[in-house]
KOLDO-305295 format. One record per residue: x, y, z of N, C-alpha, C in turn. Coordinates in steps of 0.2 Angstrom, whole numbers, padded with zeros to 4 digits, always signed. Atoms other than C-alpha are relative to their C-alpha. Layout:
// residues N
XYZXYZXYZ/...
//
This chain:
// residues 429
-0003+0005-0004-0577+0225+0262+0007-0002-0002/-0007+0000+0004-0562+0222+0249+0007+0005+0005/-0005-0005-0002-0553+0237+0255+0002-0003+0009/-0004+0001-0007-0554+0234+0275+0005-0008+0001/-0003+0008+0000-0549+0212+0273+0006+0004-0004/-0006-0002+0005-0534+0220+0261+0005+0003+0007/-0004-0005-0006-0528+0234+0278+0003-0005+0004/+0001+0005-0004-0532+0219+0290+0006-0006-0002/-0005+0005-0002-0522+0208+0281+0010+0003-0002/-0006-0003+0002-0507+0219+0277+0003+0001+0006/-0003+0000-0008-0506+0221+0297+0003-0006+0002/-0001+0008-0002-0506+0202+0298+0010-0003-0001/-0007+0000+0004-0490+0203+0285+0005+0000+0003/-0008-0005-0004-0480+0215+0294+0001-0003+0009/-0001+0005-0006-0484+0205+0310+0004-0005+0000/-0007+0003-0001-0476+0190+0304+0005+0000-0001/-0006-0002+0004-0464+0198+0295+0005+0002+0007/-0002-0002-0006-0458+0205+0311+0002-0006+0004/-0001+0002-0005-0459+0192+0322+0004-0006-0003/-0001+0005+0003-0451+0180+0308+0009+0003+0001/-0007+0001+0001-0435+0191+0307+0005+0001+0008/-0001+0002-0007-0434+0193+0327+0003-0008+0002/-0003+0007-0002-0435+0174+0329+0005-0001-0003/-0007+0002+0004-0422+0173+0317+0006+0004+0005/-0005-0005-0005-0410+0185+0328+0001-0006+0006/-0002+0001-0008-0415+0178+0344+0003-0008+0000/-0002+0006-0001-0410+0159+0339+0006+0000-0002/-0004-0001+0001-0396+0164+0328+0006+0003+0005/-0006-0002-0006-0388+0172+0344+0001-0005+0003/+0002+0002-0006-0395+0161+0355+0005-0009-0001/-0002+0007+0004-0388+0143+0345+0006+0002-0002/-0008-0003+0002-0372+0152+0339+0007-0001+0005/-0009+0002-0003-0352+0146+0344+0002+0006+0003/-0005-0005-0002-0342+0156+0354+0007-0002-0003/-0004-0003+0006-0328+0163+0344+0005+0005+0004/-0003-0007-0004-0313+0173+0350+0001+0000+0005/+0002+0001-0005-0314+0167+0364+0009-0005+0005/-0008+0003-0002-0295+0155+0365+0003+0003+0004/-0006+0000-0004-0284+0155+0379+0004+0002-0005/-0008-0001+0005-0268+0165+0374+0004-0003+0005/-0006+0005-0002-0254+0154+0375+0008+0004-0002/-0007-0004+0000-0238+0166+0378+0004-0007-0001/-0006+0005+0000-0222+0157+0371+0003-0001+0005/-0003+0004-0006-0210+0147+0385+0003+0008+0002/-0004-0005-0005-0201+0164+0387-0006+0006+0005/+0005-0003-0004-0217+0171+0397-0002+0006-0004/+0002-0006+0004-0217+0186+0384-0008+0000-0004/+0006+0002+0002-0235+0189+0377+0000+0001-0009/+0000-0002+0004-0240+0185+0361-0001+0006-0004/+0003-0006+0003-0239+0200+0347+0000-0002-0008/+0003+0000+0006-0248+0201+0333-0003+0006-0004/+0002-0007+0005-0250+0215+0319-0004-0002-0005/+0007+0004+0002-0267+0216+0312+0000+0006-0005/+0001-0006+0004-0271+0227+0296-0009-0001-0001/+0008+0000+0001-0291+0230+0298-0002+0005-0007/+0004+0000+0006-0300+0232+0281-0004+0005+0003/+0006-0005-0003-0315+0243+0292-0006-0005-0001/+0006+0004+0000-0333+0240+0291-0006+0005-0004/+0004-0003+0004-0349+0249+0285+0000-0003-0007/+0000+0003+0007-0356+0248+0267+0007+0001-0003/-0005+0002+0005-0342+0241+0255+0007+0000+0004/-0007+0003-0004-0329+0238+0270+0003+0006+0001/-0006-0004-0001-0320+0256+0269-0002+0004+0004/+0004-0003-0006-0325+0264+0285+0003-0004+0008/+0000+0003-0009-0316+0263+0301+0007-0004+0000/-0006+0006+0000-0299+0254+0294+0007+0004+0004/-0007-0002-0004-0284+0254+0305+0004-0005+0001/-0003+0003+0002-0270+0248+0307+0003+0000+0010/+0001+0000-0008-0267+0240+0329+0005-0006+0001/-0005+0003-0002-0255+0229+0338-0004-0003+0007/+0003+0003-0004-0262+0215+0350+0007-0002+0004/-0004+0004-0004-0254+0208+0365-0003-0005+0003/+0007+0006+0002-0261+0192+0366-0006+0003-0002/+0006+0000+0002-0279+0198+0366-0002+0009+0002/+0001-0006-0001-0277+0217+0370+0003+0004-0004/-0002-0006+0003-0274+0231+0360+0004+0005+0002/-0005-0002-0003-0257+0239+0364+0000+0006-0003/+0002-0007+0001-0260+0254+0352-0003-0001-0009/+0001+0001+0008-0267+0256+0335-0003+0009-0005/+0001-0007+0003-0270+0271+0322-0005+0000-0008/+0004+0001+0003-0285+0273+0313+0000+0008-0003/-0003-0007+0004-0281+0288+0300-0001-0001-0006/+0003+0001+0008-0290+0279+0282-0005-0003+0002/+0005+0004+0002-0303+0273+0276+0001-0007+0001/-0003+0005+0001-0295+0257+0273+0007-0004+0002/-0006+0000+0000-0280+0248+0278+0002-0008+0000/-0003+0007+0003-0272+0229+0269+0004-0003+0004/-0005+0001-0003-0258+0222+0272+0005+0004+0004/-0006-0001-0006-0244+0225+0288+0006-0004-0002/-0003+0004+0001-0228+0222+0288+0005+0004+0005/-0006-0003-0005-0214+0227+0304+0006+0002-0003/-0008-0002+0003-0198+0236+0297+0003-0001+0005/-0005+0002-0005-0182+0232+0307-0001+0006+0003/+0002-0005-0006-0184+0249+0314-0003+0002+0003/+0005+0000-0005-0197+0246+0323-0008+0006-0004/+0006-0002+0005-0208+0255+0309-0004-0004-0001/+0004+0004+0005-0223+0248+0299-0001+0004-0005/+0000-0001+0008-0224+0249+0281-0009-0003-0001/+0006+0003+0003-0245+0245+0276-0003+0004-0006/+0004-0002+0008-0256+0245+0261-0007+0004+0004/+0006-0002-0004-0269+0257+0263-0003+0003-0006/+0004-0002+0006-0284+0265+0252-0005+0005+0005/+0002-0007-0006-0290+0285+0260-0005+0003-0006/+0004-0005+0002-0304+0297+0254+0004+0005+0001/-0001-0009-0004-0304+0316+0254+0004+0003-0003/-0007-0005+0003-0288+0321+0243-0005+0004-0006/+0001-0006+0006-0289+0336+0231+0006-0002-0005/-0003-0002+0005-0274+0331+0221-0002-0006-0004/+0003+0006+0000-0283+0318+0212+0003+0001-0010/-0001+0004+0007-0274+0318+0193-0006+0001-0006/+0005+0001+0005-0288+0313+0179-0005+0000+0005/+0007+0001-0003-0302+0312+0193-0001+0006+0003/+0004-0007-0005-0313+0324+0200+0001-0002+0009/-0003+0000-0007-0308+0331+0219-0006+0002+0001/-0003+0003-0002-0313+0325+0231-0001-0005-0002/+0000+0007+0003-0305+0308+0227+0005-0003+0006/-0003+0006-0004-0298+0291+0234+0006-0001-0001/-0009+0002+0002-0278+0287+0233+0001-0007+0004/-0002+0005-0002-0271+0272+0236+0008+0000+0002/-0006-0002-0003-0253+0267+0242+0001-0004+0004/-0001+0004-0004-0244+0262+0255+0002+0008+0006/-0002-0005-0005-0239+0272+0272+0003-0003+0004/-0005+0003-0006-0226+0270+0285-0001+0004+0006/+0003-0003-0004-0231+0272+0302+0006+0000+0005/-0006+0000-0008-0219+0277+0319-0007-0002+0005/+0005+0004-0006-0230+0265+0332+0002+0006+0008/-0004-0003-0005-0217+0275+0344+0000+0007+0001/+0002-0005+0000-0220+0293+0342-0002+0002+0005/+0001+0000-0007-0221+0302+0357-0009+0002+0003/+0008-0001+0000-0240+0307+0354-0004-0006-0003/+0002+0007+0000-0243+0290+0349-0001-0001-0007/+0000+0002+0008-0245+0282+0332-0001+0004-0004/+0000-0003+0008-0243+0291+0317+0001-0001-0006/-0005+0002+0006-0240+0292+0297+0006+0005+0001/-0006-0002+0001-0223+0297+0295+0002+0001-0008/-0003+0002+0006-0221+0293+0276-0007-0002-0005/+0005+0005+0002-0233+0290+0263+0002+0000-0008/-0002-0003+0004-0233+0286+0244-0005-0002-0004/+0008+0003+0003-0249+0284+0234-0003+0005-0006/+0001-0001+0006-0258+0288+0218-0007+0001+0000/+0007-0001+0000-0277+0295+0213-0001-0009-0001/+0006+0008+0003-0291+0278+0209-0007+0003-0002/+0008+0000+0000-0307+0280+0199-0003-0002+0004/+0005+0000-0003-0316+0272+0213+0001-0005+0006/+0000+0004-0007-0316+0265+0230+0001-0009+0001/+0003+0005-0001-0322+0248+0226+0008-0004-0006/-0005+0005+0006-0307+0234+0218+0006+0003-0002/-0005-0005+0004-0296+0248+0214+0006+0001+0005/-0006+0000-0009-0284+0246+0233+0007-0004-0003/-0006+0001-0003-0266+0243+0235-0001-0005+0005/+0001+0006-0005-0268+0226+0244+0006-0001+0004/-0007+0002-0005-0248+0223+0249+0001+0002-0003/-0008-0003+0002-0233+0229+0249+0005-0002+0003/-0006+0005-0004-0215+0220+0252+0005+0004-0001/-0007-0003+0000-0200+0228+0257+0004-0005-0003/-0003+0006+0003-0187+0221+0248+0008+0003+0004/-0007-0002-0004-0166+0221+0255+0002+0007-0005/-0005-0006+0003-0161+0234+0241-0004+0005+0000/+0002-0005-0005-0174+0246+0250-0005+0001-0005/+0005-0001+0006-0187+0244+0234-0006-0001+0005/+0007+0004-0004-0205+0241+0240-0004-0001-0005/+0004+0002+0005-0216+0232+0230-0008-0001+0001/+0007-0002+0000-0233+0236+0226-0005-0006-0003/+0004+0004+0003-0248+0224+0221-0004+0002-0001/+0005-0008+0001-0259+0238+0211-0004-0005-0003/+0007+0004+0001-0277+0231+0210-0003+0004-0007/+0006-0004+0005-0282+0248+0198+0004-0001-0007/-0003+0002+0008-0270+0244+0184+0002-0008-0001/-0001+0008-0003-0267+0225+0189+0009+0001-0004/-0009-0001-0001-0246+0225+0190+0002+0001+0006/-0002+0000-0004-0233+0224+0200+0004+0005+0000/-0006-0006-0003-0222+0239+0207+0005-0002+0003/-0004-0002-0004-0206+0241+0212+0003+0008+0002/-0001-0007-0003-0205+0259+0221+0005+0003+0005/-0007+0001-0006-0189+0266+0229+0001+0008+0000/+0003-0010-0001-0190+0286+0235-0003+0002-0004/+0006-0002+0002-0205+0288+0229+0000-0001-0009/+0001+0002+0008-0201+0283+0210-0001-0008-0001/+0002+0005+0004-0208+0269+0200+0007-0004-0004/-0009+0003+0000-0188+0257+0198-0002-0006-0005/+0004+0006+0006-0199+0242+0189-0007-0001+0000/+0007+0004+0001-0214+0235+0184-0001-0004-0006/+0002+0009+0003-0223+0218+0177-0006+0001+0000/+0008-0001+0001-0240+0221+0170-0005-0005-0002/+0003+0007+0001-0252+0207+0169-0002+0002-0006/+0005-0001+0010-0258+0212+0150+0008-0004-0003/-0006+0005+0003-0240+0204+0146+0000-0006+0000/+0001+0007-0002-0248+0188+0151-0006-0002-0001/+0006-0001+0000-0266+0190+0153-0003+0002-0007/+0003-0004+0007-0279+0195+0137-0001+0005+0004/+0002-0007-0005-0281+0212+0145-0006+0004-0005/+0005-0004-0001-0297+0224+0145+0003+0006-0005/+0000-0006+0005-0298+0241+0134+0006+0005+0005/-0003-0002-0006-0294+0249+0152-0002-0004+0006/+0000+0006-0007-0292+0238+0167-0002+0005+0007/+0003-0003-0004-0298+0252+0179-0006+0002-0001/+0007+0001+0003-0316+0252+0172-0005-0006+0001/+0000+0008-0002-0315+0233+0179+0001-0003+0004/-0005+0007-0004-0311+0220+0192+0002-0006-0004/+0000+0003+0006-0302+0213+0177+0003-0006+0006/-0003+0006-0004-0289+0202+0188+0001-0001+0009/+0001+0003-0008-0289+0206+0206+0005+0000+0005/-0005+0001-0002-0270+0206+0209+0002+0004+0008/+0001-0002-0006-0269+0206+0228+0006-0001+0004/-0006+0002-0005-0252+0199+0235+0005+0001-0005/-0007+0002+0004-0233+0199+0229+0006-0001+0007/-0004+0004-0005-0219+0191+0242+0006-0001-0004/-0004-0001+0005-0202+0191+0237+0002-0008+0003/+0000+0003-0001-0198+0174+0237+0008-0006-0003/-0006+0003+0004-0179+0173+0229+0003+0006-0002/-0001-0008+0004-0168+0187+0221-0001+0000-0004/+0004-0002+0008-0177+0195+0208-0007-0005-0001/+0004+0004+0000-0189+0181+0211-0006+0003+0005/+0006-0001-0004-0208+0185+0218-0006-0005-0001/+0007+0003-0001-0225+0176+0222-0003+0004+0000/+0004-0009+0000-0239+0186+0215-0008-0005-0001/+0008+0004-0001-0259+0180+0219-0004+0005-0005/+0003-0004+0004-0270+0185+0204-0006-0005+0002/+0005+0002-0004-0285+0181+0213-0006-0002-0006/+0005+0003+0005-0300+0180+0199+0003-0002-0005/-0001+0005+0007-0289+0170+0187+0001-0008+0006/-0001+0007-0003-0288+0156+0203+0007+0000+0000/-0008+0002+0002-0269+0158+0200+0005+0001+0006/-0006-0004-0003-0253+0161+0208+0007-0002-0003/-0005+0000+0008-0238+0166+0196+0005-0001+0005/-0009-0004-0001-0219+0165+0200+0002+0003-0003/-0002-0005+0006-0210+0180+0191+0004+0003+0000/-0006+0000-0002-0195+0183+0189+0002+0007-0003/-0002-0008+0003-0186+0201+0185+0002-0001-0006/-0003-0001+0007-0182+0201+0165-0002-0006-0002/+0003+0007+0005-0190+0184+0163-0008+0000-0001/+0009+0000+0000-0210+0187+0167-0002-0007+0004/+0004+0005-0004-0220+0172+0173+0004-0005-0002/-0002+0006+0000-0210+0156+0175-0005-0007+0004/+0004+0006-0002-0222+0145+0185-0007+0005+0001/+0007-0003+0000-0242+0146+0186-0002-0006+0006/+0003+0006-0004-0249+0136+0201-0010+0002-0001/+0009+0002+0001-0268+0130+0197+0000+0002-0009/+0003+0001+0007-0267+0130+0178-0003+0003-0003/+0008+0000+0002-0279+0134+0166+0002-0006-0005/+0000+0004+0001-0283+0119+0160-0005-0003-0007/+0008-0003+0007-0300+0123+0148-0001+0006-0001/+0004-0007+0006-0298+0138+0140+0000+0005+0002/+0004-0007-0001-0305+0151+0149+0004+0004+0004/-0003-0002-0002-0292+0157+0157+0001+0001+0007/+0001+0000-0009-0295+0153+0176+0005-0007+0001/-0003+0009-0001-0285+0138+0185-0009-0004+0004/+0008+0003-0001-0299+0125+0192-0003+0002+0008/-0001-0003-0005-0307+0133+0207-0002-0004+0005/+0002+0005-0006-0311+0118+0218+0009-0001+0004/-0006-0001-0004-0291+0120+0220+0000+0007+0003/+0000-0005-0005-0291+0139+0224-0006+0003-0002/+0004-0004+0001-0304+0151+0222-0002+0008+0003/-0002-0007-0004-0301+0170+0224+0003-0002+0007/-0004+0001-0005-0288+0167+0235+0005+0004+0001/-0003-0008-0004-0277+0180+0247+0006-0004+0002/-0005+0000-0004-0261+0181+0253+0006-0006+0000/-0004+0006-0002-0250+0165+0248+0006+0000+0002/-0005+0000-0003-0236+0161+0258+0004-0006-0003/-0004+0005+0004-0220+0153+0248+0006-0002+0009/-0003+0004-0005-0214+0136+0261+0006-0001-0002/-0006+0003+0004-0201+0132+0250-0001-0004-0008/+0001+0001+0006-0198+0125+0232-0003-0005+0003/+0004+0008+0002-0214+0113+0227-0005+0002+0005/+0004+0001-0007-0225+0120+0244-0002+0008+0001/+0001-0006-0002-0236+0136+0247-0005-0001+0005/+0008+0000-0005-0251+0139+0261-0002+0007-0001/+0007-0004+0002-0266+0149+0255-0005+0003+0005/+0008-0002-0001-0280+0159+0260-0006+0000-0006/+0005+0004+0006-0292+0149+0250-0006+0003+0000/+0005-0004-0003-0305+0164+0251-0006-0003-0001/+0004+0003+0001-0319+0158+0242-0003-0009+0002/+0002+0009-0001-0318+0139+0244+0001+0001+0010/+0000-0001-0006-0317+0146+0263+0003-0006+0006/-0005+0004-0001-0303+0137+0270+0008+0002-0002/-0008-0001-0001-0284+0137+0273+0003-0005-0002/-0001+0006+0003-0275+0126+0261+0009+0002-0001/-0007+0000+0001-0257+0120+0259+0002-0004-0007/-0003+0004+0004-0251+0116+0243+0007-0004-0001/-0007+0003+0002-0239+0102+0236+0001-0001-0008/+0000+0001+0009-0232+0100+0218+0005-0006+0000/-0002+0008+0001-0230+0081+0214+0004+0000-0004/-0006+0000+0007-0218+0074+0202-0001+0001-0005/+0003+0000+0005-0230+0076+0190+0000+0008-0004/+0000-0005+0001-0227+0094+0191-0009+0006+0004/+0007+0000-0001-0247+0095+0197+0000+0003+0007/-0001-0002-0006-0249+0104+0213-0007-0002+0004/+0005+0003-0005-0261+0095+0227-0001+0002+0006/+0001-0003-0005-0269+0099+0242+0001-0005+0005/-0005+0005-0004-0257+0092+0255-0005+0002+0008/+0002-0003-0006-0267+0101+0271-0004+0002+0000/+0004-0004+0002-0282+0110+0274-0004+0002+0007/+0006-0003-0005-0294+0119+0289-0006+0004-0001/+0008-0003+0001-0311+0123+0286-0004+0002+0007/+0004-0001-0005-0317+0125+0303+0004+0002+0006/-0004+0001-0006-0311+0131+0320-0006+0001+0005/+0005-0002-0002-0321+0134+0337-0006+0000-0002/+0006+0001+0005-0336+0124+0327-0004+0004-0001/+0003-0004+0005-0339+0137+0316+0005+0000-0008/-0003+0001+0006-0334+0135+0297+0004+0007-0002/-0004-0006+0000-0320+0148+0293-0005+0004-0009/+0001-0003+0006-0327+0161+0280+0001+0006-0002/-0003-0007+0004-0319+0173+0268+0008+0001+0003/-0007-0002-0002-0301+0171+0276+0005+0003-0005/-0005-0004+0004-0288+0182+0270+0007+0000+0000/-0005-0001-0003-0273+0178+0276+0000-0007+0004/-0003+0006-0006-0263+0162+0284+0007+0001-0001/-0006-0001-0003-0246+0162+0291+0003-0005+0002/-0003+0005-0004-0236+0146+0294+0006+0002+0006/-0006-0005-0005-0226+0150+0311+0007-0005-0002/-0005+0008-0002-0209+0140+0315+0000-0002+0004/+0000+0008-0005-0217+0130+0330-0005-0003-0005/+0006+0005+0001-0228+0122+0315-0008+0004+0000/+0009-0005+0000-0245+0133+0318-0002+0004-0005/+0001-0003+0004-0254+0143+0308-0003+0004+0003/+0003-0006-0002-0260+0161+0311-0004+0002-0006/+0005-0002+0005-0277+0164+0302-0003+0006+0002/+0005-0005-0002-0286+0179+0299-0007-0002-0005/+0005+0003+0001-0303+0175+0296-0006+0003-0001/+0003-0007+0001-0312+0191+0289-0006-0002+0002/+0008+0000-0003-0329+0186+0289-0003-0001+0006/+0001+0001-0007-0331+0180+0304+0004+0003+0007/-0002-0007-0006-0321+0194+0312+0005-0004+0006/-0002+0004-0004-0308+0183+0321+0005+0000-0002/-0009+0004+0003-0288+0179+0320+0000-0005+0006/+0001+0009-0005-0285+0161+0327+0006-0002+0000/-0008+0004+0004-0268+0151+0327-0003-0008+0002/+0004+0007-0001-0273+0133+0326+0007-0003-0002/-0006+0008+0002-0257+0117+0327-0002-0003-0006/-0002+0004+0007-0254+0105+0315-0007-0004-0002/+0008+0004+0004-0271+0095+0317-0006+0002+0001/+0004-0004+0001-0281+0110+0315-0005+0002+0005/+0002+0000-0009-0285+0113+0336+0002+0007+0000/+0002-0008+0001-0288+0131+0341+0005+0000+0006/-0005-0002-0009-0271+0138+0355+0000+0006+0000/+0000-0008-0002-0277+0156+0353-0003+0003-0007/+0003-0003+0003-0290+0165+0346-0004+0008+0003/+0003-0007-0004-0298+0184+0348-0005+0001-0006/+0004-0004+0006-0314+0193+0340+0004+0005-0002/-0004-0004+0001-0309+0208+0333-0004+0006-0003/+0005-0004+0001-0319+0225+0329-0001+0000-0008/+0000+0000+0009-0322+0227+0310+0002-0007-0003/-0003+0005+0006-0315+0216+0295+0006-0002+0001/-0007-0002+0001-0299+0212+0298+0005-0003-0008/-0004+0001+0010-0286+0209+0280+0004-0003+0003/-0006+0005+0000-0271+0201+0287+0004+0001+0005/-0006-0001-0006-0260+0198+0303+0008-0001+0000/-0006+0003+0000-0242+0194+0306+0000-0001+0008/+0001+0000-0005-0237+0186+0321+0008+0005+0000/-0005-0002+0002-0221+0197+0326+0006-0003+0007/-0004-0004+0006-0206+0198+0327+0002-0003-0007/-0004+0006+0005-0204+0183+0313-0007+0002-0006/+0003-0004+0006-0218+0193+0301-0004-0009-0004/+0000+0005+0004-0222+0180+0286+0006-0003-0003/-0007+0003+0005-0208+0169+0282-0001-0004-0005/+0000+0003+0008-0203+0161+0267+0007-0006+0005/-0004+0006-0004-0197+0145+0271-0003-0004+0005/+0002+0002-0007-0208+0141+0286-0003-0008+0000/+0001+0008-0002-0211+0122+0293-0006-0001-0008/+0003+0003+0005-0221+0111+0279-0005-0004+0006/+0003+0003-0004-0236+0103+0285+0002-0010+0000/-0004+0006+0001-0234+0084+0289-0007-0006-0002/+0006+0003+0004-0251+0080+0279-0005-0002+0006/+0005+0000-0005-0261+0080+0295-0010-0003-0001/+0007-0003+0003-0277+0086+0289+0001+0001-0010/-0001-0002+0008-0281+0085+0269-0008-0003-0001/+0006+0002+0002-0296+0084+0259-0003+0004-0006/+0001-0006+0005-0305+0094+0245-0007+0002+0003/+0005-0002-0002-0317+0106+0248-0007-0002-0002/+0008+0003+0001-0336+0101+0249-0004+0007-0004/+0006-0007+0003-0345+0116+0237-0006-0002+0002/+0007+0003-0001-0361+0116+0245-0005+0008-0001/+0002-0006+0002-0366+0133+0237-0009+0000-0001/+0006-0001+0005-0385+0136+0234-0001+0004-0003/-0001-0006+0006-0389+0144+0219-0002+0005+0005/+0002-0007+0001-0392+0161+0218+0002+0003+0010/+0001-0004-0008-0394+0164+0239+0009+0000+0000/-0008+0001-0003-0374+0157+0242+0004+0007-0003/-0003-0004+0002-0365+0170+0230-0004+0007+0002/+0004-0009-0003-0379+0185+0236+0002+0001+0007/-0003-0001-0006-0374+0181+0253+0008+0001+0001/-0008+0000+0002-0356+0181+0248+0002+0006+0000/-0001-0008+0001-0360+0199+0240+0000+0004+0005/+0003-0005-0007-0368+0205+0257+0005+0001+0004/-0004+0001-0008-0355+0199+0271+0004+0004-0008/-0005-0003+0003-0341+0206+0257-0001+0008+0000/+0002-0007+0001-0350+0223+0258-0001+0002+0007/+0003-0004-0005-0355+0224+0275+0000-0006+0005/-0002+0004-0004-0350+0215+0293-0005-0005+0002/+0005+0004-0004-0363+0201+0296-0001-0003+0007/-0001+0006-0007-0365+0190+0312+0007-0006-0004/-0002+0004+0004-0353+0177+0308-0005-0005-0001/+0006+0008+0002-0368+0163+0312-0005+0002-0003/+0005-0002+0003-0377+0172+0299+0001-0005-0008/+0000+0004+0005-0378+0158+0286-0007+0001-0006/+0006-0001+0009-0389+0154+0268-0006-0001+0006/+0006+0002-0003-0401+0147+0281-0005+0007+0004/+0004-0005-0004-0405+0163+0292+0000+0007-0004/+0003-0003+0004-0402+0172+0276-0007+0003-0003/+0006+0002+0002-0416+0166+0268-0007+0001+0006/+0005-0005-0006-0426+0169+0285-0001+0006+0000/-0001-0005+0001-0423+0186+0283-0003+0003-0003/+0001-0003+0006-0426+0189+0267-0010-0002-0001/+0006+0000-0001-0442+0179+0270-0006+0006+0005/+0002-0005-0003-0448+0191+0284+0001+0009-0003/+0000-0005+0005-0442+0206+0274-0007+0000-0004/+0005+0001+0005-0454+0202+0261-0007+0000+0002/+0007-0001-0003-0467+0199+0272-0003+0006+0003/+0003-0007-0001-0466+0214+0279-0002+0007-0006/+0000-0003+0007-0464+0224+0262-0008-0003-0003/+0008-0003+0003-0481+0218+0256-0004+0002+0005/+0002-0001-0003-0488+0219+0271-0003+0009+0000/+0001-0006+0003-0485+0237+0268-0002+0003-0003/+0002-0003+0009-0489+0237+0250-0008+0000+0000/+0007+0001+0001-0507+0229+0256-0003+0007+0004/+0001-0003-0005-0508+0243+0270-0003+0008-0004/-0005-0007+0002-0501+0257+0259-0009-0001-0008/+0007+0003+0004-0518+0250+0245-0006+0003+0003/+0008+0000-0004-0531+0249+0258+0000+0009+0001/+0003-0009-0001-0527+0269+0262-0002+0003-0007/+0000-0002+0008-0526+0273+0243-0010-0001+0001/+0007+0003+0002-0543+0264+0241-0006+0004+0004/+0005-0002-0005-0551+0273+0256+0000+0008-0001/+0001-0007+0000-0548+0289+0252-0002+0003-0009/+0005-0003+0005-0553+0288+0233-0008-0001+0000/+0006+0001-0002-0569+0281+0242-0003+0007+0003/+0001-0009-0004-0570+0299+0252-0002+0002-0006/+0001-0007+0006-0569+0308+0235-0006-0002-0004/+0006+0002+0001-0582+0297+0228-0005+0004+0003/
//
């Protein structure tokens, strides 16, 4: 009797199990905000909005499917999917793009066995009479897919392009195809044995934001450096404060792509703490959070990589997780939104790119972020969407349902998988 109640209730299992991860789907769709969905609002000259998008991709670990496309308001005017992966965008006067990208498949791979990953950057002719192409590339082998990308790259006026290398954490200045300078975070940092063995620091942004002057995001130290050519780190915004060498992360927290407003003022992609934050630096020297949007289209922004202050005042967010670029005004109101296939890394709107210098907010919106992390599920789900496109309405809550109907299916199986075992050392009996 043992055996058959064990089969019987191991079907029971797989039954709820099924119907628990079902109802999760069908309510999670069914309850879910529309997203993506904004009115495009063409500027007064009746031209449509354009916006250059660099997509990260999809699939496990994100490198799958990345391209690099050009919206007009909410259509797709052309785009060139030709890596793995692809970062930061940026329009060159000549009607070129310059992006960061990270590709499989090379045979000249240096110390690694072929095939291997390279990183870099590549410049693309949008204009090409067979339609988008590379034109230009310049890039280097990586131990390994994961941390190890070429997140941005900034042309600079004396024709240098500066690199923000994730596999050795420093910054490059690269000018026909040669290495002209670099700034390596062990000069500042306690650095590792080898930093390509690691996601020691993370270093994902650099912006030139002065002559010889750049903005550089070291994302797992909470930080973002000033650093000047022949001087090293002149200012640190978020401090370390205790020791341990992070600034405090209730200010940033793994954070993309800061954009310098002017002295005393930056706007964030506050990734982790999931929200878009504008800093100010008080008299005190202390930098405070003068602005902030955590939500648009009532759904909470998550994992954004990217924010843009325009010069009407707006901000253009890319908002990876939830697979969305949005511009929202000054009191955090949505005037144009799109989904968007994959992950996407970072917009511009064009022709005005990321500026330096762009409006200041006027403290509209301010607040500190609410961590409402629960243990262990918050950062596992953190892991998953960072590895692989979720729903965006896939929160700890339908998590957790999931995982709960997984499991019920899995023993269910394990009781099913028992009861045959048991019946057929009953037969040899």
């Amino acid at each position: 009797m043992v055996p058959a109640s064990r089969g019987k209730t191991g079907a029971l299992f797989v039954l709820i199990g099924v119907g628990v991860v079902v109802a999760t789907f069908v309510v999670g769709v069914t309850f879910a905000s529309d997203i993506g969905v904004g009115a495009a609002t063409s500027p007064d000259d009746g031209q449509a909005n354009l916006t250059l998008v660099g997509s990260q991709g999809g699939g496990a670990g994100l490198h799958k499917y990345g391209s690099v496309y050009l919206l007009s308001d909410d259509n797709v005017s052309w785009r060139l999917a030709d890596a793995d992966s692809y970062f930061d965008v940026t329009a060159l006067d000549d009607g070129r793009v310059i992006a960061a990208f990270m590709d499989s498949g090379y045979t000249d791979c240096g110390p690694y066995t072929s095939p291997c990953a390279r990183t870099g950057y590549r410049i693309i002719d949008p204009n090409a009479e067979d339609g988008p192409v590379t034109v230009e590339e310049w890039s280097f082998p990586i131990r390994t897919m994961v941390n190890s990308e070429i997140h941005d790259v900034e042309p600079t006026e004396s024709g240098e392009i500066l690199v923000a290398d994730m596999e050795y954490e420093r910054i490059l200045a690269v000018k026909d195809g040669e290495v002209t300078w670099q700034w390596e975070a062990s000069s500042y940092y306690d650095a590792p044995a080898d930093p390509t063995k690691e996601d020691w620091l993370h270093i994902n942004d650099v912006d030139v934001i002065g002559e010889d002057r750049y903005l550089v995001s070291v994302r797992n130290a909470n930080q973002v450096l000033v650093i000047e050519r022949g001087s090293g780190v002149v200012d640190v915004i978020n401090e370390d404060t205790d020791g341990d060498g992070m600034g405090e992360p209730t200010l940033l927290r793994h954070q993309h792509n800061p954009q310098w407003l002017g002295e005393g003022a930056i706007l964030v992609a506050d990734s982790e703490n999931h929200r878009i934050v504008e800093l100010h630096e008080n008299e005190s020297g202390v930098w405070e959070v003068a602005w902030t949007v955590e939500s648009a289209e009532g759904v909470d922004l998550f994992w954004p990589r990217d924010a843009d202050r325009l010069p009407n005042g707006n901000t253009l967010i890319t908002d990876s997780g939830n697979q969305r670029i949005l511009e929202v005004n000054r009191t955090g109101s949505v005037v144009w939104s799109t989904k968007t296939d994959y992950i996407p890394y970072e917009a511009d709107r064009l022709p005005v790119g990321e500026l330096v210098g762009a409006p200041r907010s006027d403290a509209t919106l301010t607040g500190t972020p609410e961590i409402s992390d629960v243990p262990v599920i918050s950062p596992l789900l953190v892991a998953v969407r960072a590895s692989y496109p979720l729903p965006y309405w896939f929160t700890e809550g339908y998590f957790v349902s999931i995982a709960f109907g997984l499991g019920a299916i899995l023993t269910g199986f394990g009781l099913a998988t028992l009861d045959i075992v048991n019946r057929l050392h009953r037969r040899r009996l």
